[in-house]
VEXDREN-2710 file (C-alpha; in Angstrom, 1 decimal):
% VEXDREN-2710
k/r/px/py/pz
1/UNK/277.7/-48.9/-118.9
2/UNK/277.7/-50.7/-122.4
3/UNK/274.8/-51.2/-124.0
4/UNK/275.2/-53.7/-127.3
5/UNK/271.6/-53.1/-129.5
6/UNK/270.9/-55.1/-132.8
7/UNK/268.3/-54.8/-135.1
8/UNK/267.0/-58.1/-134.8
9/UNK/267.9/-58.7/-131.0
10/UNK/269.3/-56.4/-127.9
11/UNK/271.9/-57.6/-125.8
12/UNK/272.2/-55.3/-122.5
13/UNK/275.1/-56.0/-119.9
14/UNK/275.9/-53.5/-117.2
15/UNK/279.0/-55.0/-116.0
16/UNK/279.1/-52.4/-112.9
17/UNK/276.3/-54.2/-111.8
18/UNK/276.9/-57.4/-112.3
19/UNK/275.2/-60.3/-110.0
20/UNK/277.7/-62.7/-107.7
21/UNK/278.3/-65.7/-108.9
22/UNK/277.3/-67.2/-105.3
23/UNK/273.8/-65.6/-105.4
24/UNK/273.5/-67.7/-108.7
25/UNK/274.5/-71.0/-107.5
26/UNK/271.7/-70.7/-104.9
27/UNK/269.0/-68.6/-106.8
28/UNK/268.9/-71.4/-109.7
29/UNK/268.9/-75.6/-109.6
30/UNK/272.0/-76.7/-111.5
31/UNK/270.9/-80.1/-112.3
32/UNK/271.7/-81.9/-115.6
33/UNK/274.0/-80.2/-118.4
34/UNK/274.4/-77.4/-116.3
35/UNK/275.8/-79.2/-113.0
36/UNK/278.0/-81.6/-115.1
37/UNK/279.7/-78.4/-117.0
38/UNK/280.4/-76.3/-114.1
39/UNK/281.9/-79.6/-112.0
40/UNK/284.0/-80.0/-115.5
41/UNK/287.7/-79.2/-114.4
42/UNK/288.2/-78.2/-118.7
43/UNK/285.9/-78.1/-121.8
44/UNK/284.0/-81.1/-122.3
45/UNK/284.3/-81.9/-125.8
46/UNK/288.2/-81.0/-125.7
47/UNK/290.6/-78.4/-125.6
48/UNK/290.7/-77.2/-129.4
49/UNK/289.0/-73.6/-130.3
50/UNK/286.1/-74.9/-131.8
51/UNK/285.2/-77.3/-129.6
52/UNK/285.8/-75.0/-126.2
53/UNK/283.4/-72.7/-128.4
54/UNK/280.7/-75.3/-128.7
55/UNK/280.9/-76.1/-125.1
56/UNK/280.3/-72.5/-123.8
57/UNK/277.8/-72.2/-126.5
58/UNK/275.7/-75.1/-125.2
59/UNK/276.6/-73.7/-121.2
60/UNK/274.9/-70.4/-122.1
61/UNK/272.2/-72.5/-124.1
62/UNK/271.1/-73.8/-120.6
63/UNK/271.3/-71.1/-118.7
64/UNK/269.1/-69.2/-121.2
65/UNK/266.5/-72.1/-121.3
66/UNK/266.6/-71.6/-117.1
67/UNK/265.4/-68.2/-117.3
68/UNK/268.8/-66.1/-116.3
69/UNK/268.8/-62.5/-117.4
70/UNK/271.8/-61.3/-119.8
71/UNK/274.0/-60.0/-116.6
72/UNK/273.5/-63.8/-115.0
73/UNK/274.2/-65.4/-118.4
74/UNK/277.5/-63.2/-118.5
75/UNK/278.6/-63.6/-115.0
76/UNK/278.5/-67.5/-115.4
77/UNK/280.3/-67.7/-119.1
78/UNK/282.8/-65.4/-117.8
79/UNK/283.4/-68.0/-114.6
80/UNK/283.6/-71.0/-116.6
81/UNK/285.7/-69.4/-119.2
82/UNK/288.4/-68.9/-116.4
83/UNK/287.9/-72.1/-115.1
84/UNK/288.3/-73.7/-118.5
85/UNK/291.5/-71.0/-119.3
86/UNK/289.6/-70.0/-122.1
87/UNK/290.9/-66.5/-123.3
88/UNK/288.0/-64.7/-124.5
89/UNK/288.1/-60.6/-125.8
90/UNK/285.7/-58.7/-123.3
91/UNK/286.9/-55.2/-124.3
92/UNK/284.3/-52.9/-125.3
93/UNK/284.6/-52.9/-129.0
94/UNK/284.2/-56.3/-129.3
95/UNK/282.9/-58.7/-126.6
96/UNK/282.9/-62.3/-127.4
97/UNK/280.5/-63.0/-124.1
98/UNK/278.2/-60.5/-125.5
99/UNK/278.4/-62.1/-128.9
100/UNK/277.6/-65.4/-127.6
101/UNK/274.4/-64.1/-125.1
102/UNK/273.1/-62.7/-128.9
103/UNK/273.1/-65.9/-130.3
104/UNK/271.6/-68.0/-128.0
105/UNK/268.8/-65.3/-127.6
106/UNK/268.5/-65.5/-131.3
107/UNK/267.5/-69.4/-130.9
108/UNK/264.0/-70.5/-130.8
109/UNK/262.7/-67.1/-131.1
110/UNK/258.5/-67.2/-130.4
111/UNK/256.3/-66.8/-133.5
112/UNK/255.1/-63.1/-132.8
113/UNK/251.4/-62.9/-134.4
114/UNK/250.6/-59.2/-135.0
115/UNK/246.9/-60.2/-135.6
116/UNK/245.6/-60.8/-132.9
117/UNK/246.9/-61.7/-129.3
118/UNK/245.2/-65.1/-128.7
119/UNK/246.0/-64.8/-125.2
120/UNK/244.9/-61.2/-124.6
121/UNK/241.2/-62.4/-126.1
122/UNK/237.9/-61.3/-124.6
123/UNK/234.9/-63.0/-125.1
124/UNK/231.3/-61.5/-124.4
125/UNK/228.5/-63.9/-122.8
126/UNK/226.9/-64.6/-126.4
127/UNK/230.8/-65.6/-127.6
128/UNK/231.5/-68.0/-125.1
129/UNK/227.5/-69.8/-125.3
130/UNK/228.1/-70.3/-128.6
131/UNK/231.8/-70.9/-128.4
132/UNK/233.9/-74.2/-128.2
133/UNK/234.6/-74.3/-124.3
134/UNK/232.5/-77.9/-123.9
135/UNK/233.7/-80.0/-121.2
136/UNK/234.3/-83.6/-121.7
137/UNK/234.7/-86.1/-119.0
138/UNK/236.6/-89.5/-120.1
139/UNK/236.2/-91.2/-116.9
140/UNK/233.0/-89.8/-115.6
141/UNK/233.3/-88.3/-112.3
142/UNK/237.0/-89.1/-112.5
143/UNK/238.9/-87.7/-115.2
144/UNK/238.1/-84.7/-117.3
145/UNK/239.9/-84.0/-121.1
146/UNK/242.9/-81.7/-120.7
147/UNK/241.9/-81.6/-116.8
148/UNK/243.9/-82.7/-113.3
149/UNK/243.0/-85.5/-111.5
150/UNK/244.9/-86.4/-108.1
151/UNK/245.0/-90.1/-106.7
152/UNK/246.0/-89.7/-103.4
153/UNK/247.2/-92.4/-100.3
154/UNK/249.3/-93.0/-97.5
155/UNK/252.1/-95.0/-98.7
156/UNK/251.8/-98.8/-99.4
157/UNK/247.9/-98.7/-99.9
158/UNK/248.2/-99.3/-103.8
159/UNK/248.0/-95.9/-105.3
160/UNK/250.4/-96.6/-108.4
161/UNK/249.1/-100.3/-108.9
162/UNK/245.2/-98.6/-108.5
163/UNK/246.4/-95.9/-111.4
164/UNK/248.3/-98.5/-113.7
165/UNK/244.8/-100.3/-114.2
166/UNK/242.7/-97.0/-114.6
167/UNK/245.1/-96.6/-117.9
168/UNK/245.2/-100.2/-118.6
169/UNK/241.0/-100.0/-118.9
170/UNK/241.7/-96.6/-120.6
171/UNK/244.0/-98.2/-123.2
172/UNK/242.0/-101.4/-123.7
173/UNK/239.2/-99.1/-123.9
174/UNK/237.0/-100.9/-121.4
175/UNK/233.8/-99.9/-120.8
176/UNK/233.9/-99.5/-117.3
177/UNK/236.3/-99.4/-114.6
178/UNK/235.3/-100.3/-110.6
179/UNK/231.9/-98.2/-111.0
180/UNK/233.1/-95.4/-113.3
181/UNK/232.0/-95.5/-116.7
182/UNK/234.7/-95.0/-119.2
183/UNK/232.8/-92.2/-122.3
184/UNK/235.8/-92.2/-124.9
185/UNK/234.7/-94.4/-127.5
186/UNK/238.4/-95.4/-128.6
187/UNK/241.6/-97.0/-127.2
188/UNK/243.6/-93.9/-125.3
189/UNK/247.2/-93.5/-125.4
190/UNK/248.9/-92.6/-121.8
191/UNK/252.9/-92.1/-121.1
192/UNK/253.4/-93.1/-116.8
193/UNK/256.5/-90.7/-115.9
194/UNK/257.8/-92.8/-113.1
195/UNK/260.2/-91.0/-111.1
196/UNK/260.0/-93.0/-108.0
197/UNK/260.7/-96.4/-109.6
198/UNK/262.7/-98.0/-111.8
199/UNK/262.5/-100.5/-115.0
200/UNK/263.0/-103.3/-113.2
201/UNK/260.6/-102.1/-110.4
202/UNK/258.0/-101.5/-113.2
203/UNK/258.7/-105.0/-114.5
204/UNK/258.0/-106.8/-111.2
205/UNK/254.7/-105.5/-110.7
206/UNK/253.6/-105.9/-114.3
207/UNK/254.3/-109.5/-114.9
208/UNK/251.9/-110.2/-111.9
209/UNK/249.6/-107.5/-113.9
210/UNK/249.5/-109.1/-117.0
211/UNK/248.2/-112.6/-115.7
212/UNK/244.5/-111.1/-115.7
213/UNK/245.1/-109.9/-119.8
214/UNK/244.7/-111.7/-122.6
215/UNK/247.5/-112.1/-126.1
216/UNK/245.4/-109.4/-127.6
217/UNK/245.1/-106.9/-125.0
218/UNK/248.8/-107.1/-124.0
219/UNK/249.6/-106.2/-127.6
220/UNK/247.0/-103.5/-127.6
221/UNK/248.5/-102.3/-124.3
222/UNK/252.6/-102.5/-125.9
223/UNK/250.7/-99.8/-128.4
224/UNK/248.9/-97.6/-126.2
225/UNK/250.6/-97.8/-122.9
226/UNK/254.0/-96.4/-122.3
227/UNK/256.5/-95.8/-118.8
228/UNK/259.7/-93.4/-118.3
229/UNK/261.3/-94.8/-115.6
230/UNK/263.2/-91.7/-114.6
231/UNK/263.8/-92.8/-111.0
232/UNK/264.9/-89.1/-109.9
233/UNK/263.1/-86.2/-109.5
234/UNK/261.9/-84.4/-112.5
235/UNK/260.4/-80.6/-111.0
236/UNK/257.3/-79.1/-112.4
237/UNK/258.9/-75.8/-111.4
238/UNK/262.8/-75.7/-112.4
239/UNK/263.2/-74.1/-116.2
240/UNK/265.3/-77.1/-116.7
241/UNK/262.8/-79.9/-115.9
242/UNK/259.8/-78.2/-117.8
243/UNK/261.8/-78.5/-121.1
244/UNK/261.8/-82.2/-120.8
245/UNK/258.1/-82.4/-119.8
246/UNK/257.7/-80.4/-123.0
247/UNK/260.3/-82.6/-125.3
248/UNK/258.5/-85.8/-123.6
249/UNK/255.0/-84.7/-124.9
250/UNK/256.3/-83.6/-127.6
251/UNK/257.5/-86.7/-128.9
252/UNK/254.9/-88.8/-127.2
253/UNK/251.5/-86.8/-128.2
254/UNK/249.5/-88.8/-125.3
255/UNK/246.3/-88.6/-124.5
256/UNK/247.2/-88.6/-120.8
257/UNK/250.2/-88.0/-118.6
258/UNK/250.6/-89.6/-115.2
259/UNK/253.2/-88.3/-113.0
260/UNK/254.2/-90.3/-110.1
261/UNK/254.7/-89.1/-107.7
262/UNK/254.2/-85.3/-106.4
263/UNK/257.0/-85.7/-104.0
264/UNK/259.4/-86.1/-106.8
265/UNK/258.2/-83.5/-108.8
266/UNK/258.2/-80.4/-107.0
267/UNK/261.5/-78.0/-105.7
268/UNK/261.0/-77.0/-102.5
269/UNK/258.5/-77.7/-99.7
270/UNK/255.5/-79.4/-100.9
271/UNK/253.0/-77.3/-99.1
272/UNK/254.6/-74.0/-99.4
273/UNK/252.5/-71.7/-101.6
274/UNK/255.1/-70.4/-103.9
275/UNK/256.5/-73.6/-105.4
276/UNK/253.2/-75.3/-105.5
277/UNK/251.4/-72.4/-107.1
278/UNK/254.4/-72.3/-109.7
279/UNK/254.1/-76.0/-110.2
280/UNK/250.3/-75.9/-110.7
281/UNK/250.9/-73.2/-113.0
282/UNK/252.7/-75.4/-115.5
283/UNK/250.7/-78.4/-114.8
284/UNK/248.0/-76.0/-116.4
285/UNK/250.4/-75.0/-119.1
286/UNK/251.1/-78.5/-120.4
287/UNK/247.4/-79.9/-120.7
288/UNK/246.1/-76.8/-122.5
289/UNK/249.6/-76.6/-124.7
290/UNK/249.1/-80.8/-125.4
291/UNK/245.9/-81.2/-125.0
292/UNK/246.4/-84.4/-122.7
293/UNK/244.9/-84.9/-118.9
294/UNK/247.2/-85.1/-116.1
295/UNK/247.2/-87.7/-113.6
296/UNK/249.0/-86.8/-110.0
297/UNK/249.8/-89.3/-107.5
298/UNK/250.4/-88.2/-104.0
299/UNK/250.4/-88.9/-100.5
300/UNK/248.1/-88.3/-97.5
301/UNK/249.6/-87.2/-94.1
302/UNK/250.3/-88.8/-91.6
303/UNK/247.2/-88.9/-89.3
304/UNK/246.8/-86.8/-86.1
305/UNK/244.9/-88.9/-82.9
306/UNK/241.6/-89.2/-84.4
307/UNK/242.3/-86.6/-87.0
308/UNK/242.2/-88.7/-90.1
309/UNK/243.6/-87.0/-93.7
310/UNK/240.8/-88.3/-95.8
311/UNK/239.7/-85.5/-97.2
312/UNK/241.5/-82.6/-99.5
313/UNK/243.0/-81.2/-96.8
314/UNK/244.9/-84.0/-96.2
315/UNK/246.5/-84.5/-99.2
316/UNK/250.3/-82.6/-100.1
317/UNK/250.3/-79.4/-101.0
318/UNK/249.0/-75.8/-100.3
319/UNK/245.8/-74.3/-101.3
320/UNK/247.1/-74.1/-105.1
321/UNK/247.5/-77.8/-105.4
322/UNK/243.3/-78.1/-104.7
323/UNK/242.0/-75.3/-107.1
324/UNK/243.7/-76.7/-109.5
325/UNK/242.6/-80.3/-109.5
326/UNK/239.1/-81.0/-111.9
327/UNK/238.9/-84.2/-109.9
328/UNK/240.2/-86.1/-106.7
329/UNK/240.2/-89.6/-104.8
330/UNK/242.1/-91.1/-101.7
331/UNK/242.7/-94.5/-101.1
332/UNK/242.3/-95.4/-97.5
333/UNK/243.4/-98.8/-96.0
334/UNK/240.2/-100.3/-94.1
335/UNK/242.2/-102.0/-91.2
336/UNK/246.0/-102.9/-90.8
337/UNK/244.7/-106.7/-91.1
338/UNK/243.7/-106.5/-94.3
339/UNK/245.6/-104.5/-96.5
340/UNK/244.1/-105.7/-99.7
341/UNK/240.6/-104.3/-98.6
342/UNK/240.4/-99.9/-99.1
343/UNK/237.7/-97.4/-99.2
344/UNK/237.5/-95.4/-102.4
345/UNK/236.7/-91.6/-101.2
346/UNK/235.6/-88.8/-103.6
347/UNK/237.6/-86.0/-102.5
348/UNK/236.8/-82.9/-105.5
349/UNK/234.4/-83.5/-108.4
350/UNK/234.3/-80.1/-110.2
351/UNK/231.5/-81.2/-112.8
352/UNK/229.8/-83.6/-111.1
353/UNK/228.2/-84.6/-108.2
354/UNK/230.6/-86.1/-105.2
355/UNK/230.4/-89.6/-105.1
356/UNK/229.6/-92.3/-102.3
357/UNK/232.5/-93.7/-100.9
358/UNK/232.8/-97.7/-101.8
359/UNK/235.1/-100.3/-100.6
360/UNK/237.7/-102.2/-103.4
361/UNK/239.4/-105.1/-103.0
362/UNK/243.0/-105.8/-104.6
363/UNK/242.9/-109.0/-106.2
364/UNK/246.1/-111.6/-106.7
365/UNK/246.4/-110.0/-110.4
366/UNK/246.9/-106.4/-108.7
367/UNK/243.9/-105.4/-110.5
368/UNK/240.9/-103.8/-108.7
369/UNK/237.1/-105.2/-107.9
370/UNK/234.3/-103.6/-106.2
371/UNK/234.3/-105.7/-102.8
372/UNK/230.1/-105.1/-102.3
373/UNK/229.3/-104.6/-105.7
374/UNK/228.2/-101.1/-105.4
375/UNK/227.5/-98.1/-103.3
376/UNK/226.3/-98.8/-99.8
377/UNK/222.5/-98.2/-100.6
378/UNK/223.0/-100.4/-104.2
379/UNK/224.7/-103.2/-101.5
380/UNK/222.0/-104.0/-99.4
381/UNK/219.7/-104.4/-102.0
382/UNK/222.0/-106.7/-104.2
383/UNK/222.7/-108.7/-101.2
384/UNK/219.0/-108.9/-100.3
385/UNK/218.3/-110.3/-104.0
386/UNK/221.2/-112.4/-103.4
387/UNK/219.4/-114.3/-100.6
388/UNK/216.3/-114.5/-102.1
389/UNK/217.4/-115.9/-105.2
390/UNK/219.9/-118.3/-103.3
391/UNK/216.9/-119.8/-101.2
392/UNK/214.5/-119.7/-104.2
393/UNK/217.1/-121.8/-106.1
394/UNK/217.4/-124.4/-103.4
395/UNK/213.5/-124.7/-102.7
396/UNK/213.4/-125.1/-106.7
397/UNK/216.3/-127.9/-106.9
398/UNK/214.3/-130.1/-103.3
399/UNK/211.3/-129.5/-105.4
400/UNK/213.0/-130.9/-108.8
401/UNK/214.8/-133.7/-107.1
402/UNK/211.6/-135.2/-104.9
403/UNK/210.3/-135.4/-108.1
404/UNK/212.6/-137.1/-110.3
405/UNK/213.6/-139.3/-107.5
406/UNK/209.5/-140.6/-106.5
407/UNK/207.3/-139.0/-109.0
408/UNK/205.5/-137.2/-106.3
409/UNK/204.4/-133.6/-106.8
410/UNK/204.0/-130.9/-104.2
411/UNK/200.9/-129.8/-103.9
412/UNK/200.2/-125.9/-104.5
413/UNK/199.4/-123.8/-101.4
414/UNK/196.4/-123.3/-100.4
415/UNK/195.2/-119.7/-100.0
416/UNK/192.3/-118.1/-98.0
417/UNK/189.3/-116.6/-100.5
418/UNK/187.6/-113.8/-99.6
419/UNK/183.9/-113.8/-100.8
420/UNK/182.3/-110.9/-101.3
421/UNK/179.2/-110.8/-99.2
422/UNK/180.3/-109.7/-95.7
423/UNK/179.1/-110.9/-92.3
424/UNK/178.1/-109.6/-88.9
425/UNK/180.1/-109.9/-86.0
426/UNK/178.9/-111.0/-82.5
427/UNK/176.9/-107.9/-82.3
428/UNK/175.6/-107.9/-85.5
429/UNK/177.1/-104.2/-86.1
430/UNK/180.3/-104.3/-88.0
431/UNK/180.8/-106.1/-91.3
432/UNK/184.0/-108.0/-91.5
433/UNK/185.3/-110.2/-94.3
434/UNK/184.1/-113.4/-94.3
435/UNK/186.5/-116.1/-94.8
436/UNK/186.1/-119.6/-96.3
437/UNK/188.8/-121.9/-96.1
END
């Protein structure tokens, strides 16, 4: 057993019990750096001392930054050291694996604050009453600050074009979008991770987009609005991938994330508890650590007989997906002849009250309108008014034109008065009203 202690970091490697390298390949996803290092056949900045150095500096860099322990860090520096016929002193004075496992640990140490443990906090009932935990909706009924909203379809209904002109009304800092009303008094900055399509995808869709905008709002949107067209999957649960969520917001500061879609995003089944839970987890992580919502975008399942998946059951992912979200809608096609025409359903409202489903129409633009106006109840009323105002206007116009045409003038109508002093009937017994014409 060696045991290698410093006073600013321990290194421990027991190299009798040392992992296999095969149950690393499958506990870990080698994607990225990692995968293109271990395929390398020698070092990949070239063969000299320093440069081989750097190499497996940067390899045990990313297995570090994937979570490995310093036995699984040692097992895979020693492999690729061999592959690489890299000579390297593993005796037990002087280990240069150990060495380098101390260094990277030594990188990007956390800030320890003695203090007080921020996360270990309590509050009483008086602390959080009087505290800063407010909730602020910027979409009411749809999106919550820092919160999770899903937007959830089968495929081809429109999710992605529906989302793109949420954020567009979010960047031009419209008023209202459909019949949400948008409460953020300024112009919100969003960054679309699109992992499903590509620039030239995004392109086609938004020069069809931008025929509904004006010169201004296009160069408000080219400040506000912004796309990573990743067009691979990048996993909400692989140590790898949640760097360059981090790096992304990092550089980005938005006010809003949306991630399209879920498929793409997750490692492993998409309604198995443990990867969704894990993904969820960090979903959490990175709108409390930014201080930006997150917009999903998933699908619905595929329909069952007259089982129908609009509700949250029937969107991807377990149990841990749901009590997660702050908010949720589906997008449900009305009929196969008419795929511009969908019903808008309220799936999870967490601080408000569930909304009445409504019916949008996609217009030629790709943008989004109301197709009754309303809610059911508010539709029957406007299209009542409607018809009275229609058929008041054209009695008005006949009246107008007679007029101007002939100089005649309608008379007024004639109505019945009622006087006051009432009369007998046959009888003579029971008053009526008496009526003068």
């Amino acid at each position: 057993m060696e045991e290698e202690t410093s006073t600013e970091l321990a290194v421990r490697i027991n190299k009798d019990l040392l992992p296999s390298w095969n149950d690393l390949i499958l506990s870990y996803s080698w994607t990225g750096q990692a995968a293109a290092f271990w395929k390398a056949k020698e070092p990949p900045y070239g063969e000299e001392r320093d440069q081989a150095a750097q190499a497996l500096y940067d390899m045990a860099m990313q297995c570090r930054d994937m979570g490995m322990s310093d036995d699984e860090i040692y097992v895979v520096i020693q492999k690729i050291a061999e592959k690489w016929e890299i000579v390297l002193d593993d005796s037990e004075e002087e280990d240069d694996i150990v060495d380098l496992i101390r260094l990277v640990r030594k990188q990007n140490l956390p800030v320890v604050i003695e203090e007080e443990d921020d996360e270990l906090r309590i509050y009483s009932w008086g602390d959080i009453l009087a505290g800063d935990f407010d909730v602020a909706e910027i979409v009411e009924g749809l999106i919550v600050e820092a919160g999770v909203t899903s937007f959830a379809g089968p495929p081809g209904v429109g999710k992605t074009q529906f989302v793109k002109q949420l954020c567009i009304a979010l960047c031009l800092n419209r008023k209202k979008f459909l019949n949400y009303k948008v409460l953020v008094q300024r112009p919100l900055r969003i960054l679309f991770l699109s992992l499903e399509m590509s620039g030239g995808e995004i392109k086609y869709f938004l020069k069809t987009m931008r025929k509904g905008l004006t010169l201004e709002e296009e160069e408000m949107l080219d400040k506000h609005f912004y796309f990573f067209p990743h067009t691979e999957p990048l996993c909400l649960n692989v140590p790898e991938d949640k760097l360059k969520y981090h790096r992304l917001l990092d550089k980005f500061k938005p006010d809003g994330i949306i991630i399209d879609s879920w498929s793409m995003a997750m490692a492993g089944e998409m309604g198995g508890d443990v990867p969704t839970r894990d993904a969820m987890a960090f979903v959490n992580q990175l709108r409390k650590r930014h201080n930006c919502f997150v917009g999903i975008i998933n699908h619905t399942k595929k329909a069952q007989g007259d089982n129908i998946p609009k509700t949250m059951d029937g969107i991807f992912g377990s149990r841990f997906y749901s009590s997660n979200l702050s908010n949720g809608v589906v997008l449900w096609p009305v009929s196969e002849k008419d795929p511009d025409e969908m019903e808008l359903i309220d799936v999870k409202s967490r601080f408000s009250r569930k909304r009445e489903t409504v019916r949008i129409t996609r217009t030629a633009h790709l943008s989004f309108e109301l197709s009754d106006g309303g809610t059911p109840t508010e539709n029957i009323f406007a299209k009542a008014q409607r018809r009275k105002e229609l058929v008041t206007g054209q009695k008005k116009g006949l009246a107008a034109l007679l007029q101007q045409n002939t100089g005649f003038k309608p008379p007024k109508e004639s109505k019945p008065e009622i006087f006051d002093t009432p009369i007998q009937d046959d009888d003579g017994d029971n008053p009526v009203p008496g009526l003068r014409l």
